[in-house]
PDB file of N, CA, C and O in Angstrom, chain B, residues numbered from 101:
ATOM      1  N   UNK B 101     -33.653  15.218   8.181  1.00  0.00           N
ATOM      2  CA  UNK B 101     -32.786  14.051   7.936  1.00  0.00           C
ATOM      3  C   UNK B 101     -31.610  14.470   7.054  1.00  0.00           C
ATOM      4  O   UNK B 101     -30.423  14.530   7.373  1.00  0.00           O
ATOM      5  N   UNK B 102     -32.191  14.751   5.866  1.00  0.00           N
ATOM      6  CA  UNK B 102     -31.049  15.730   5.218  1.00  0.00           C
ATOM      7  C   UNK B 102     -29.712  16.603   6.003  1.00  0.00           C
ATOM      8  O   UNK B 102     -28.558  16.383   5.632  1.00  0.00           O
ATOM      9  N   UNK B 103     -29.960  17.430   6.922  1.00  0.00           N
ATOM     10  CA  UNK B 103     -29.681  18.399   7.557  1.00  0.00           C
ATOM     11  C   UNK B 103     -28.538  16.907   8.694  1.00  0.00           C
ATOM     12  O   UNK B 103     -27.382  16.593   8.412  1.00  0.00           O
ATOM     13  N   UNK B 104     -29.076  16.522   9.463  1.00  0.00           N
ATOM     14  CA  UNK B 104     -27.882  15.352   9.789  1.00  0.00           C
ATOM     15  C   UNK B 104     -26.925  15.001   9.047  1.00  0.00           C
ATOM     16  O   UNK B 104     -25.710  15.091   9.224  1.00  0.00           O
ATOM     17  N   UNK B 105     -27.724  14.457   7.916  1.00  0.00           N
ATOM     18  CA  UNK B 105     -26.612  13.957   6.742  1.00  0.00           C
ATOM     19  C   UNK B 105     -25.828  14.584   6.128  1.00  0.00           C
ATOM     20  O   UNK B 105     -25.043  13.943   5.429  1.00  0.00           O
ATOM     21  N   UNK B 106     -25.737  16.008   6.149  1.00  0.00           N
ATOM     22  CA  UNK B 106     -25.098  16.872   5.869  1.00  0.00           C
ATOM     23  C   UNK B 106     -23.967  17.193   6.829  1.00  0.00           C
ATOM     24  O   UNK B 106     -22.860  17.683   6.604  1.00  0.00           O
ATOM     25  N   UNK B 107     -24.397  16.886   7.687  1.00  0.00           N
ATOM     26  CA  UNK B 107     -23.172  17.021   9.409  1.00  0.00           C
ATOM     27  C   UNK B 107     -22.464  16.323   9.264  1.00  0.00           C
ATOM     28  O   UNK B 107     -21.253  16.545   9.245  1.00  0.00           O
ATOM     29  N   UNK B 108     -23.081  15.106   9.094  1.00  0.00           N
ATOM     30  CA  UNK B 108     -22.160  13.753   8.936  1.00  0.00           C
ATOM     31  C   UNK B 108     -20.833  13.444   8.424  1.00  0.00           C
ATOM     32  O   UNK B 108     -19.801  12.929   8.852  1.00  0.00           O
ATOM     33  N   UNK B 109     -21.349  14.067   7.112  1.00  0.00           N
ATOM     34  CA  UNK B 109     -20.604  14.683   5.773  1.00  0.00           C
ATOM     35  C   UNK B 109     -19.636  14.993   6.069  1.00  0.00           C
ATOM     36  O   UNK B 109     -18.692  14.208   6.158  1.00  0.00           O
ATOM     37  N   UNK B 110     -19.531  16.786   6.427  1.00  0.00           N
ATOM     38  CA  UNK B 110     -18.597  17.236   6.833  1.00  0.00           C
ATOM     39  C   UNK B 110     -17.996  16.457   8.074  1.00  0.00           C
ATOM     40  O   UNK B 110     -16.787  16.629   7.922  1.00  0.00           O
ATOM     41  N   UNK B 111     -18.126  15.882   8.938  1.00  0.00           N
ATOM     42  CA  UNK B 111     -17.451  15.739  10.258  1.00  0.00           C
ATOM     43  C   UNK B 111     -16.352  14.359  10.006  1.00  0.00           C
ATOM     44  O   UNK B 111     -15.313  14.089  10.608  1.00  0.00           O
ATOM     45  N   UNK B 112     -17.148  13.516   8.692  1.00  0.00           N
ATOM     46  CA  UNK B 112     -16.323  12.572   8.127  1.00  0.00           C
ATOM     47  C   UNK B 112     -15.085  13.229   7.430  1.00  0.00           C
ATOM     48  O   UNK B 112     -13.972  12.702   7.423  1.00  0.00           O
ATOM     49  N   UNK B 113     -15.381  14.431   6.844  1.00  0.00           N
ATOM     50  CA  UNK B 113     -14.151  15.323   5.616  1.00  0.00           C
ATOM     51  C   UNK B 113     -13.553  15.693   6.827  1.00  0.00           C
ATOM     52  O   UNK B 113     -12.386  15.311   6.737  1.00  0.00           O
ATOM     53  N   UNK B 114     -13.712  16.178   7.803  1.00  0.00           N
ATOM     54  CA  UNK B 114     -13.228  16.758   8.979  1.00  0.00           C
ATOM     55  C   UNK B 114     -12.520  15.416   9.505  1.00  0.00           C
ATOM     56  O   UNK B 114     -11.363  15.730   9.784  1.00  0.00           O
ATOM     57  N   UNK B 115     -12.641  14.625   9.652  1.00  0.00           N
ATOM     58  CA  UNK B 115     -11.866  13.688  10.798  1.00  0.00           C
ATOM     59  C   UNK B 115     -10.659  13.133   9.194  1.00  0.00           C
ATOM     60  O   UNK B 115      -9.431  13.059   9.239  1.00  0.00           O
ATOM     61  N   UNK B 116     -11.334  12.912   8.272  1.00  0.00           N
ATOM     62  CA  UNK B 116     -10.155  12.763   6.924  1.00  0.00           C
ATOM     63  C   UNK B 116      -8.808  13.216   6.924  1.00  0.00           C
ATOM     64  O   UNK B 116      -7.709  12.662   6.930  1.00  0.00           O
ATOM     65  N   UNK B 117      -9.304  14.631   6.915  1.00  0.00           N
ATOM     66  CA  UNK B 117      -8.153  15.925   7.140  1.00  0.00           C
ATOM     67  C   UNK B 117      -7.311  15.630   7.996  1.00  0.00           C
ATOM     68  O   UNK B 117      -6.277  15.141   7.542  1.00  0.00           O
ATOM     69  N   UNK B 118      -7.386  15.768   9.249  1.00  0.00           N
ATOM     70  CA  UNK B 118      -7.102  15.835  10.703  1.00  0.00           C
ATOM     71  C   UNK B 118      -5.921  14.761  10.623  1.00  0.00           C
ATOM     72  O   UNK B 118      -4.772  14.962  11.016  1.00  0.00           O
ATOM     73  N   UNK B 119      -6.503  13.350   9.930  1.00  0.00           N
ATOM     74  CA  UNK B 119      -5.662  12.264   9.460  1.00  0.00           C
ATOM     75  C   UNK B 119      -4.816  11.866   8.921  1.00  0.00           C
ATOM     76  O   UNK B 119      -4.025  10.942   9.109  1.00  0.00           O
ATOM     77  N   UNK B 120      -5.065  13.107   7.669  1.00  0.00           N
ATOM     78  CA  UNK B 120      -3.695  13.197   6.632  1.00  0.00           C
ATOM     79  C   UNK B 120      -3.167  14.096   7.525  1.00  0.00           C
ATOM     80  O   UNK B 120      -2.516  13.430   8.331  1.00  0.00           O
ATOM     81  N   UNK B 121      -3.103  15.387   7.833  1.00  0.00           N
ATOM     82  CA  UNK B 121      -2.406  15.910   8.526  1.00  0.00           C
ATOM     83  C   UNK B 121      -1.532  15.607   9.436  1.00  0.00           C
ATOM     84  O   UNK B 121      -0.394  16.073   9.481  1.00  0.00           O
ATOM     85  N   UNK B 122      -2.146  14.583  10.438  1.00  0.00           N
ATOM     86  CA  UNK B 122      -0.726  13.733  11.719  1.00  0.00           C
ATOM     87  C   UNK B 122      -0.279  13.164  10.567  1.00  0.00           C
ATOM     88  O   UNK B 122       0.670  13.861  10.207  1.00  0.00           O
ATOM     89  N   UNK B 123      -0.439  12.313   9.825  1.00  0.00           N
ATOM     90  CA  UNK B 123       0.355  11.396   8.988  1.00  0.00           C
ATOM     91  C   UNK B 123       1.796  11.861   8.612  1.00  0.00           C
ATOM     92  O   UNK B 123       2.933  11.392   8.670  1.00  0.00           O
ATOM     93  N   UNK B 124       0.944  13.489   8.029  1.00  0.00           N
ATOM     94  CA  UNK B 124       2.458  13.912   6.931  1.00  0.00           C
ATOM     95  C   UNK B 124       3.242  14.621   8.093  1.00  0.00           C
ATOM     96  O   UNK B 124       4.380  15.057   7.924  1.00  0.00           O
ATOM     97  N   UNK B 125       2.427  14.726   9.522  1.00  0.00           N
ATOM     98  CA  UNK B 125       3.539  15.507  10.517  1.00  0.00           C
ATOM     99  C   UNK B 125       4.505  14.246  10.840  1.00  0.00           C
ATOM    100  O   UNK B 125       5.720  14.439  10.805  1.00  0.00           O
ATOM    101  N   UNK B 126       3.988  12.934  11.161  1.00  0.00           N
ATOM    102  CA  UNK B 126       4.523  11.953  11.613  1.00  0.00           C
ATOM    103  C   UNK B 126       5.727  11.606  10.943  1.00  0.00           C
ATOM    104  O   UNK B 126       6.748  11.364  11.587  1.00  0.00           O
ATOM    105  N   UNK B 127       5.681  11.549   9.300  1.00  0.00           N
ATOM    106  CA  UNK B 127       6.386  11.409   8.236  1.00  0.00           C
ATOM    107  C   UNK B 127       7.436  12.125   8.577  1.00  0.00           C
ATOM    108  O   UNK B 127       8.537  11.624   8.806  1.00  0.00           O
ATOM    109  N   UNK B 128       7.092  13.769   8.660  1.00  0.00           N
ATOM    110  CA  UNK B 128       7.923  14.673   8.678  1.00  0.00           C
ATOM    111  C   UNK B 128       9.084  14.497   9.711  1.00  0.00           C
ATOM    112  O   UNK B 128      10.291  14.606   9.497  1.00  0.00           O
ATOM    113  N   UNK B 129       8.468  14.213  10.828  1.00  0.00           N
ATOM    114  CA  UNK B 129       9.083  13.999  12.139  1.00  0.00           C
ATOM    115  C   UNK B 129      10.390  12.992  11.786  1.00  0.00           C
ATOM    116  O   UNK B 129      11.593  13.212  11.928  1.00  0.00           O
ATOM    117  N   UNK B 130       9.718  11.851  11.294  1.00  0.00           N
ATOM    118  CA  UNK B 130      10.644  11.106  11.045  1.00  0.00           C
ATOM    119  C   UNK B 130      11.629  10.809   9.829  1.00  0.00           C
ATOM    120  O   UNK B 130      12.291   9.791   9.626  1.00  0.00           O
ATOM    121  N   UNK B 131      11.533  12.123   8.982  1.00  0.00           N
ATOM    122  CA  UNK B 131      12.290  12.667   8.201  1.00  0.00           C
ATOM    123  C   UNK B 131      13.635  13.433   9.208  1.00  0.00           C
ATOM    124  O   UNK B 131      14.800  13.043   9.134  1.00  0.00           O
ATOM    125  N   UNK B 132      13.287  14.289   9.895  1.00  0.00           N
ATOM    126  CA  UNK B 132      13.440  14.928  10.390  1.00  0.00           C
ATOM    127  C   UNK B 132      15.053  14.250  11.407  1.00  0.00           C
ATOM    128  O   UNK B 132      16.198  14.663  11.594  1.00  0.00           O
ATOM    129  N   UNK B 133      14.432  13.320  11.727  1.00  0.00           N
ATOM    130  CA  UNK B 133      16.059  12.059  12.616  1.00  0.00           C
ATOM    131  C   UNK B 133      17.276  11.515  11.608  1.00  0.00           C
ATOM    132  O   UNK B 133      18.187  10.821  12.059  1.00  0.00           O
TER     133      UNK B 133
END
């Protein structure tokens, strides 16, 4: 059970990331015009 919850974990920090990342590209982009 542990061992799931540990996946979880990361795959939540993982989809976080992924999130800020388009954001500040999106930002950028539209810095960018």
């Amino acid at each position: 059970m542990s061992y799931l919850q540990n996946m979880e974990g990361h795959y939540v920090a993982f989809v976080g990331i992924i999130t800020l990342i388009t954001l500040f590209i999106k930002e950028k982009k539209i810095e960018a015009k």
